[in-house]
N, C-alpha and C positions, 0 to 999 in steps of 0.2 A: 504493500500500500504506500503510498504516496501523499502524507495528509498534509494539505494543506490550510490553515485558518486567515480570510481574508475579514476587510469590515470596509463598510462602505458606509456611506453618511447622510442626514437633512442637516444643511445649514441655510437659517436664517440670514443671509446676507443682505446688508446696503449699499447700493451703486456710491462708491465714491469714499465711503465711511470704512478707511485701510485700515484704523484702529480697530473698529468691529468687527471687520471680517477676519483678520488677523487672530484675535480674542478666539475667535469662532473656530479657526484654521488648527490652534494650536490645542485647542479644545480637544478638537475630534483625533488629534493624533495623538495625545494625551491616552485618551478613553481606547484609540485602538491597542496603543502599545499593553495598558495594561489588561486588556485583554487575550494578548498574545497572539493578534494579528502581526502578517508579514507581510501584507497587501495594504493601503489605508489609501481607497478613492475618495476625492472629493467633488462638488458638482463644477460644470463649465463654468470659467472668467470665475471662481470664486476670491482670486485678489483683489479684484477689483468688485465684484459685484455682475451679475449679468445685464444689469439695466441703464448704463452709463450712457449709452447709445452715442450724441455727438463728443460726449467726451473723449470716447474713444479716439478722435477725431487730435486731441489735443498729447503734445510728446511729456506732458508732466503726468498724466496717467498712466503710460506706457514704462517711465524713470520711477512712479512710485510704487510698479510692480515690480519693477527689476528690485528698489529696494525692501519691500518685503520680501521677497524669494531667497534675497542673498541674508537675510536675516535668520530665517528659518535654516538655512545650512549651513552660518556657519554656528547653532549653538547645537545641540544632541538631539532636535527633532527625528531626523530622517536616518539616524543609527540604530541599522538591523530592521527598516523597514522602508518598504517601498512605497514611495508616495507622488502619488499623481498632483500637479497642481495645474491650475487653469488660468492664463491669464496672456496679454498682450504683446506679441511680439512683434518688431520692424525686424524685416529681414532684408537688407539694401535699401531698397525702393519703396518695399509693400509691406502693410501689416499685415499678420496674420494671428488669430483664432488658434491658442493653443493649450496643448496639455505639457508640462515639464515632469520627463518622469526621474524622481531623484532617490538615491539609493547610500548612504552614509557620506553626506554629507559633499555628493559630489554631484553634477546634470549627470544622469544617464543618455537621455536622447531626449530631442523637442521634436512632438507631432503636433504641425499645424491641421488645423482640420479642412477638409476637402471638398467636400459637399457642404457649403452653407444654408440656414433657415432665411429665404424669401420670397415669404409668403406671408397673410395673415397678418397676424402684430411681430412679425419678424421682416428687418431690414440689415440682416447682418453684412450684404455684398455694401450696402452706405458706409460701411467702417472697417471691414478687412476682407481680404482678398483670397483665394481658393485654390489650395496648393495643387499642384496640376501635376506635377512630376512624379511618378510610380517606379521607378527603374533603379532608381540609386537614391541614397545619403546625401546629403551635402552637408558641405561642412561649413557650422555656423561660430563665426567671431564672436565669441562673449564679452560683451560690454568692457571696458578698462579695469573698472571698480569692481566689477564682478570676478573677471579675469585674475585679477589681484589678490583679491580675495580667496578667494577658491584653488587655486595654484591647479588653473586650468582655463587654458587659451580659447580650444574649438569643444566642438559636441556635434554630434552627428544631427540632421534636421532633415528631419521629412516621413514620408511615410513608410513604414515600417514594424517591425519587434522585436522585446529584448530574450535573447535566450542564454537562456539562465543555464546550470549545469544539471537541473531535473522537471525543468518545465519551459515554456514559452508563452512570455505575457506581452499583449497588445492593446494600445486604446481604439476606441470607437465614439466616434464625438457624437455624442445627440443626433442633428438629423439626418448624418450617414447612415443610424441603423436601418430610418424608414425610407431610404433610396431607392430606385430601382435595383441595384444593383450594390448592396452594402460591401461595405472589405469584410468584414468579419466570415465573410461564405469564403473568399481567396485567401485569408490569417490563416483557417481552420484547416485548409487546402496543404499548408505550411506549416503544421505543428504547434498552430498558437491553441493553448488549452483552455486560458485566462483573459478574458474581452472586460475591459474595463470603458465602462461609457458614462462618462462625466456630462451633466444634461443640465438645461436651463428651460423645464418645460411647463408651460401653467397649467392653471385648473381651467374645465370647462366641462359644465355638465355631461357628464355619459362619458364622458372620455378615456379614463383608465384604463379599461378594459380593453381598448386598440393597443395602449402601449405596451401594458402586461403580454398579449398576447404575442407581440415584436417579439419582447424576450425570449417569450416562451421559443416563440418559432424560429430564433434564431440557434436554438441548441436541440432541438429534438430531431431534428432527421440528420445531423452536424456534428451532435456531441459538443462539451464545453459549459466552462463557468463563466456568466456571465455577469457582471456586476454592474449596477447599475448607481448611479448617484444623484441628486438634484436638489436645488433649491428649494426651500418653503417660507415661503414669509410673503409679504408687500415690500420689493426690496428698493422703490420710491416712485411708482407707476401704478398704471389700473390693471396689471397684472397680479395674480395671487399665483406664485408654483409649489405646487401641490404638491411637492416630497415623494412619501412612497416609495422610496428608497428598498432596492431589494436584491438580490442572489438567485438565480435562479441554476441550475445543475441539470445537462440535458433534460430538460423542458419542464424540470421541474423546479416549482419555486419554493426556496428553503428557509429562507430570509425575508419578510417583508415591512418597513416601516409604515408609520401613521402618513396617511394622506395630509390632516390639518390637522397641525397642532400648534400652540403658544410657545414650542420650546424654541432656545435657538439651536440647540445640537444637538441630536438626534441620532446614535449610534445603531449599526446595523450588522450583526456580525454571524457568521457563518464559517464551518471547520467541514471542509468537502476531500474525497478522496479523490485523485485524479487520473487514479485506475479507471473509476468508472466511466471518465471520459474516454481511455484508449481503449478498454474493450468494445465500448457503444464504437468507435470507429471500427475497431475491428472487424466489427458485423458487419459491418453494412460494404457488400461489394461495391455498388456505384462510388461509395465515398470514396474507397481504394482504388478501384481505376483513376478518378478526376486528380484524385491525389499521385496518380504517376504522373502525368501527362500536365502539372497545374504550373501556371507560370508562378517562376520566381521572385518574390519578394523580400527588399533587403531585410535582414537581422544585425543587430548587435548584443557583441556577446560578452555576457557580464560572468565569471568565474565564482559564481555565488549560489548556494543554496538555497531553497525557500520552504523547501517538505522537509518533514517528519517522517521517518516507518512507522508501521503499528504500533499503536501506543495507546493501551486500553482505557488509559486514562483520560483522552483524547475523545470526545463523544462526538458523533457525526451528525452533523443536521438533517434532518427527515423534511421529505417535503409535508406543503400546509395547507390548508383550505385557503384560497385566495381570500382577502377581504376587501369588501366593496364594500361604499357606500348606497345608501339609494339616493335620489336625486331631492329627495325632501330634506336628506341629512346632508346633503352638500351645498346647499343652499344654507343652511343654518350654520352651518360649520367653516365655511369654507368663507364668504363675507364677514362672518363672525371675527376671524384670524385678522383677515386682511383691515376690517377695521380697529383690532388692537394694533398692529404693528401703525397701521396711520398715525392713531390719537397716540400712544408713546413716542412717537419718533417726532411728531410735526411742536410738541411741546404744549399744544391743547390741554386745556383742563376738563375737558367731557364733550359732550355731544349737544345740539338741539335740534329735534325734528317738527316740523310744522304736522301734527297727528289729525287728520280730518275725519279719522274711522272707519275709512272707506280701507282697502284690499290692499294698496300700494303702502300707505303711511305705516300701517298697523304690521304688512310683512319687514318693512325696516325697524321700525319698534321692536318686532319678536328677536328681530337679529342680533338688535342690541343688547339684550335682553339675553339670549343667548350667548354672548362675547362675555356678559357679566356672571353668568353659570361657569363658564370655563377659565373664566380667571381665576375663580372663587374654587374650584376642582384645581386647581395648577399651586395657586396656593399650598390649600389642605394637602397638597400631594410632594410639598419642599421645595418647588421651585422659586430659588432664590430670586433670580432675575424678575420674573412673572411678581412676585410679591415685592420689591426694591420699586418698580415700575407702579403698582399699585396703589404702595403708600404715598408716592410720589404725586401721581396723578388724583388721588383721591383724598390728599393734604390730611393724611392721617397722620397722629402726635405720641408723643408716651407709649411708644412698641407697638400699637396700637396699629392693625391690620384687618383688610375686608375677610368676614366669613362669612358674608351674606349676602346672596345677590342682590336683593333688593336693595338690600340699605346702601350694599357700593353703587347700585344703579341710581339711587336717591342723591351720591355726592358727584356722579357725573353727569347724568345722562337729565335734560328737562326736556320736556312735551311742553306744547302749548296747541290748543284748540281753538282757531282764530274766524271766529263764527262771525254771519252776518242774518240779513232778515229770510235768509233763501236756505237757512240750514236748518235741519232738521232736530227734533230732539233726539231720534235715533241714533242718529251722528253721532251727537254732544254726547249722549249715556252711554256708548261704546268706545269713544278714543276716552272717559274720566275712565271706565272697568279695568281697559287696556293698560291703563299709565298705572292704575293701582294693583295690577296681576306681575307687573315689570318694576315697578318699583321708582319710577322716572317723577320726578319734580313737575308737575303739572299745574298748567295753568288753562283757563277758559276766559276769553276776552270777546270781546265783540268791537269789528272793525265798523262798523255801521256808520260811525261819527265821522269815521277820515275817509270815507269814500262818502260822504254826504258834501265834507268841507271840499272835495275834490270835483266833486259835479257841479257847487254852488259856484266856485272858481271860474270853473269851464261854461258857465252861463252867463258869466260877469263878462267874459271876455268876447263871446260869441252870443249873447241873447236866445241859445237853444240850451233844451235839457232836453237827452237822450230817454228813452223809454224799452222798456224789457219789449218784447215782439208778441207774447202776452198782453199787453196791454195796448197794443197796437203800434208801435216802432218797427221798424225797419228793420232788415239783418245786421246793418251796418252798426244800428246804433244796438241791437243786440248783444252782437260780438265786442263794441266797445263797453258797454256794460259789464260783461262779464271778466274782460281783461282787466279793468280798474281794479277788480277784488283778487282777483290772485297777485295781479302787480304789487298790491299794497301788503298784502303776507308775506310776500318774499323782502322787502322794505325790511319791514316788521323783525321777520325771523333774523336779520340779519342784524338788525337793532339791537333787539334782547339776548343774543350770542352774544355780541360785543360787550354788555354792559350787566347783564344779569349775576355774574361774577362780581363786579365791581359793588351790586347792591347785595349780596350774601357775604361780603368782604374777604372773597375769592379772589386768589391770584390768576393770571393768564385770561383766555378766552376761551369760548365754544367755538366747534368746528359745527356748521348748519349739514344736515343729511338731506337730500333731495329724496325724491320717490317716484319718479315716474318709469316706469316699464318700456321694456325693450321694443313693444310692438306700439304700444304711443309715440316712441321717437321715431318709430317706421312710419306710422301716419300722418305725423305731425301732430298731433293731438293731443297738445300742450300750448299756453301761452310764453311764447319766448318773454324770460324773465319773470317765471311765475316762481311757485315754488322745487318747480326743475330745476331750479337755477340754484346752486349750493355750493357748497366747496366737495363736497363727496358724493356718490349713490350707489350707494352697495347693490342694489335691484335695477340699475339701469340695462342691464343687460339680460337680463330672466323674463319670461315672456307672461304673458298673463295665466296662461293656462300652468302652470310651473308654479305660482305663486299662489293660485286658489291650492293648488296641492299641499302646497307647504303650508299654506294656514291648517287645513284638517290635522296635517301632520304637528303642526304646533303648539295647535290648543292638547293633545294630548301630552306630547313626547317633553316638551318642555312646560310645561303646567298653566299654557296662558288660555284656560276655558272658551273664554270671549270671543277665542279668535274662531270659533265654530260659527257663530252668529256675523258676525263680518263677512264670512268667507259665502254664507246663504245670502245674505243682502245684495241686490241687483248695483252694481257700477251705477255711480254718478256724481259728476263735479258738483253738484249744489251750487249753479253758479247762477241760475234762474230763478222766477218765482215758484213756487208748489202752488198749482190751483187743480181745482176737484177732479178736473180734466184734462190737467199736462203734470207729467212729471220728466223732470231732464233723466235721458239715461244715455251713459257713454256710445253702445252699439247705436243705437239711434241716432245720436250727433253723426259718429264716425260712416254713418250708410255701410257698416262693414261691424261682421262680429270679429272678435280675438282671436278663436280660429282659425279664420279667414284671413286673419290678420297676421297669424302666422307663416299661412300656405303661400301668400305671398312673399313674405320675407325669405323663406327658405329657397324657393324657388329664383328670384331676383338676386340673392347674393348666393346661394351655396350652388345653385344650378346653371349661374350667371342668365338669369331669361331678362329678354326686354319684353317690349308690350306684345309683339307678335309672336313670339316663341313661348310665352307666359299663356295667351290666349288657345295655343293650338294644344299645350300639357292640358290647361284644363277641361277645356275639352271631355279627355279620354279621362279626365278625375271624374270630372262633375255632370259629362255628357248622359249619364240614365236619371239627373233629376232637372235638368236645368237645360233651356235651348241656347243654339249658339249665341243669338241675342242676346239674352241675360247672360249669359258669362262675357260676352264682348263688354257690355256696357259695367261689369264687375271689375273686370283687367282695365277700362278707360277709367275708370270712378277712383279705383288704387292711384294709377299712377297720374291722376291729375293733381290728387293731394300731396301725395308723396312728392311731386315735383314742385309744388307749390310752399308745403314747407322745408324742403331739403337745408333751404337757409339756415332752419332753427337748430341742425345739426352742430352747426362749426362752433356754438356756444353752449352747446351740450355739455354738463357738468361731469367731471372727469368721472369715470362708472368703472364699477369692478365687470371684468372682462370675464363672461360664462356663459353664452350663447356662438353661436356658428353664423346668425342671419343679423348682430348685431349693425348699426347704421352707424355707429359714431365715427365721426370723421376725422377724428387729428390721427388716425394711422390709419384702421382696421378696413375702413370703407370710403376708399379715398372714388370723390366724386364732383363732380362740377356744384354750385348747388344756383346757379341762377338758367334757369331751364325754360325750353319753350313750353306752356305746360298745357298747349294743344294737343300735342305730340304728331302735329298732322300730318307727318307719312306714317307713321306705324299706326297712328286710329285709321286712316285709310286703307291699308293693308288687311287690317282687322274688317274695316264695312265689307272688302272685297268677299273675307273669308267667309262671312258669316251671309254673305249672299250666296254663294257657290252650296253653302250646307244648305241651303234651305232654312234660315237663323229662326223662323217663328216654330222647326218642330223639334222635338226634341231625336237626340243627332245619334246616339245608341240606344236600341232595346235594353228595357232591365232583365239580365236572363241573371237573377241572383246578384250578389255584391258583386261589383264589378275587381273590385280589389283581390276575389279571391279565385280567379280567371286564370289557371292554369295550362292555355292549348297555346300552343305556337303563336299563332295568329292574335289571342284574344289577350284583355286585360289592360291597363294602364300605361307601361312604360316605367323605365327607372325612373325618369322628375319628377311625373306623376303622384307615385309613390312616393317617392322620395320624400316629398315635401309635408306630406303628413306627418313623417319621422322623425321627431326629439334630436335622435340619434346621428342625422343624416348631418355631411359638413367637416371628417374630421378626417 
């Protein structure tokens, strides 16, 4: 036998913040050594942080990697263990995206990485470059100071492995595993037994389960240990990456860390025999032919042990039942993290959310609410930092620490209920239940007076006062109605954050939480500058149907009963009058349900459709209930709004990022946003289509769900489909 014990890691890292990650660096190698690891990965750029983006851009990030790296080797870190670090290299001309692997105190070899993430909220070819060379080494000059230091000039640089005298270890950077064409199938080709993939990868609903299965599939029909490592925290973006740090052992996983958690360092350790690896090759004849005949890739060879023989003392990791979250508990958990790492880091003194009772406000409440359960658990459970942070933020005195969520929620977190003559009292006794289930400092106010003084203004200056459409006004003055009172909450909210402190004779300020959902920022269906507008929105990105989930899921699982009754109450801004015979309700403004509102989104962004390509999918969705007509003038009605408020994007309050069809503009869903919002060649396109079917019949028989249409010929189509699916997008 051949035992090997590797450990792999979640670190909490901060773009920028070298002391922190450092802390964090030394941490984990700390924690592996003494657990008698000889392997210790940590996640991609954790020198630096993986979120630096144009910094990268700057040669004093790049120097104050060099200077930590030389830090770390030249004290007893990297003695008798091998350690991967991640962090920014100029190589002549170009940066490049690497891993440094160091082994008592000296570089072993630098792999830049090759395949770059550009896509999505990844822009990594904007800040380094993609090492193209497979054939040989090159030999890289180490900095002066480093040089110096180190009593070592060059280092081998490029793609390649180190082979050892009883094994063969190799990196795999992030998103080369999910390549066409990964190295880790040509390593394995070559004797590498040990795949180490240092990762910078975020949360997003439903997603785990792709990456796990990467792993998996990258060592089951291959053989080999594959290690994996990643970031967790908010490390100064609208990204949360989700950790899960884990080992897996021909295709089995043996190791696996917490998806979301408040720690910053997160060990992960695994003792694997590497027999098992050469016998699973052994089997497998294809893998021994490819393996004669497989092109050569360089090695360097280090004169060093890394096994053990049998040694019964030695216990072997068994693989595990994978664990997943559901999408109820990653919503809870997963904004939950991302908003502790904000409010600790940005120097806030707690939170304020404008609570209206409605679906949106109340699932950010639960969250908070939920951030204040798991600090209050991370406490009672030793964590020092997590309590250090705590007492800080919640200006606790005389030893004196939160055990309670409420009551910590009571010293950070206020509610305010900012009612006018158009609110209900259902509203108002649902966000008071809500604030006192959570624990939140609550207030009830009525703006009635400053949008009274604001209309009075606006009549003084123009000799008109606007009227609700109810009482017989126009749309125009409708619409301006209704924007006056959300304008004035967001006013408000951002008032009482500032100053609310000052009158509890609290130090610092409130960070204001937004609440509008990822499919009203698709619609527009929001007043730019309402209470969208925040400094944070943990729910900007989770779609409405996601959210009513999670409330069922939350009046149970985390104890906030109320939220059953919110979650049954019909959507509506309250921004109109209630008379016996109008009541405002969101799908009725929007001419579009939240489903609907999805199927669109997923389709426009995850299946790239414009108006015409959008209209011919649905079609084959919707063609056994709906005639071409009515789905034409459905696909025209989407995108007249959509392109109407596309504007309200670009001031989209920065959101935690965990949707696939999300619209925010500063990276994810880069778009024009001043549009002909005719659309008149693709609506004409569409008139053509929908005359050719015959638009007034409906355009497939119903032979059963159409969805469930297994002949060649029949059924939906992938977009179709597709765009039904949570899942679909990753």
């Amino acid at each position: 036998m051949r035992l090997l014990k590797v450990a792999t890691c979640n670190l909490n890292q901060w773009a920028m913040d070298f002391d922190c990650n450092m802390k964090n660096i030394k941490e984990s190698i700390s924690r592996a050594k003494e657990s008698g690891a000889v392997i210790r990965l940590g996640p991609e750029l954790e020198i630096t942080g993986y979120g630096c983006e144009d910094h990268f851009l700057e040669l004093d990030t790049v120097n104050h990697a060099w200077d930590c790296l030389k830090e770390l080797l030249l004290g007893d870190w990297t003695d008798g263990i091998l350690c991967s670090f991640g962090m920014p290299i100029i190589k002549g001309s170009e940066r490049y995206n690497c891993q440094v692997l160091c082994l008592n105190r000296k570089i072993v070899m630098i792999r830049p990485k090759m395949w770059l993430a550009n896509d999505g909220n990844y822009r990594e070819l904007r800040w380094f470059t993609a090492w193209k060379q497979k054939d040989f080494l090159d030999d890289f000059l180490l900095p002066s100071d480093i040089s110096e230091s180190l009593s070592q000039t060059t280092v081998p640089f490029g793609y390649g492995y180190i082979q050892f005298l009883d094994t063969a270890v190799a990196a795999e950077v992030c998103e080369e595993l999910f390549s066409p064409m990964p190295p880790h199938a040509e390593l394995a080709l070559n004797g590498v037994e040990v795949f180490m993939n240092a990762s910078g990868s975020h949360h997003q609903l439903r997603k785990l389960d792709i990456r796990l299965r990467a792993f998996i599939g990258a060592t089951h029909t291959r053989g080999g240990v594959y290690m994996y490592s990643n970031h967790q925290g908010c490390d100064g973006g609208r990204l949360y990456y989700d950790g899960c740090s884990c080992v897996v052992v021909n295709g089995d996983v043996v190791a696996q860390g917490s998806q979301f958690s408040l720690k910053d360092v997160e060990m992960v350790v695994a003792q694997v025999d590497l027999d098992a690896v050469a016998s699973l090759r052994g089997s497998i004849s294809s893998f021994q032919e490819q393996a004669s005949c497989k092109p050569k890739v360089p090695a360097v060879s280090v004169p060093y042990k890394l096994c053990e023989s049998f040694k019964l003392q030695m216990l072997l990791s068994s693989p595990l039942k994978i664990q997943y979250h559901s999408p109820e508990e990653e919503i809870a958990f997963g904004p939950g993290c991302w908003l502790w790492d904000y409010l600790r880091r940005s120097g806030a003194s707690g939170f304020l959310l404008p609570l209206s009772g409605g679906a949106d406000s109340s699932s950010v409440a639960a969250i908070v609410g939920c951030m204040c359960q798991l600090v209050v658990k991370e406490v009672a459970n030793g964590d020092e930092q997590v309590k250090a942070d705590a007492i800080r933020i919640g200006h606790y005195a005389d030893g004196q620490f939160p055990t309670d969520s409420k009551e910590f929620a009571k010293r950070i977190f206020y509610t305010v209920y900012m009612g006018t003559e158009n609110s209900s009292d259902a509203t108002r006794n649902r966000a008071k239940i809500l604030a006192e289930e959570v624990g939140s400092w609550h207030l009830d106010v009525s703006i009635d007076g400053v949008i009274s003084a604001l209309l009075s203004l606006f009549q003084t200056l123009t000799g008109k006062r606007p009227r609700y459409k109810v009482d017989g006004g126009s749309n125009i003055e409708n619409l301006g109605l209704q924007n006056i009172q959300a304008r004035i909450r967001m006013v408000l909210a951002f008032m009482l954050a500032s100053l609310l402190p000052w009158v509890h004779s609290k130090p610092g300020f409130y960070l204001v939480l937004g609440s509008s959902n990822v499919d009203e920022g698709l619609r527009g269906y929001l007043t730019k500058y309402d209470c969208s507008s925040a400094d944070i929105n943990p729910i900007g990105s989770i779609s409405k149907q996601d959210l009513r989930s999670f409330l069922k899921w939350a009046a149970v699982h985390l104890g906030y009963s109320s939220l059953a009754e919110v979650e049954a109450a019909p959507p509506t801004a309250e921004l109109e009058p209630i008379r016996s015979n109008y009541s405002q309700l969101d799908e009725v403004d929007m001419g579009m349900t939240y489903e609907e509102l999805s199927v669109y989104g997923r389709m426009r962004k995850i299946f790239r459709c414009g108006p015409v390509s959008m209209f011919k999918n649905l079609c084959y969705k919707w063609g056994t209930k709906l005639t071409p007509v009515e789905i034409g003038d459905k696909v025209k009605h989407f995108f007249k709004y959509y392109s109407i408020n596309r504007h309200k994007m670009t001031v989209l309050t920065p959101s935690y990022h965990a949707e696939s069809y999300s619209p925010e503009d500063n990276r994810f869903d880069l778009r024009q946003f001043l549009y002909n919002a005719r659309w008149p060649y693709q609506f004409r396109k569409i008139d053509q289509l929908v005359k050719e079917l015959n638009g007034d019949s409906v355009a497939i028989s119903d032979k059963g769900e159409i969805a469930n249409v297994r002949s060649a010929d029949g059924g939906m189509g992938v977009v179709a489909a597709g765009s039904g699916n949570p899942s679909a997008g990753f």
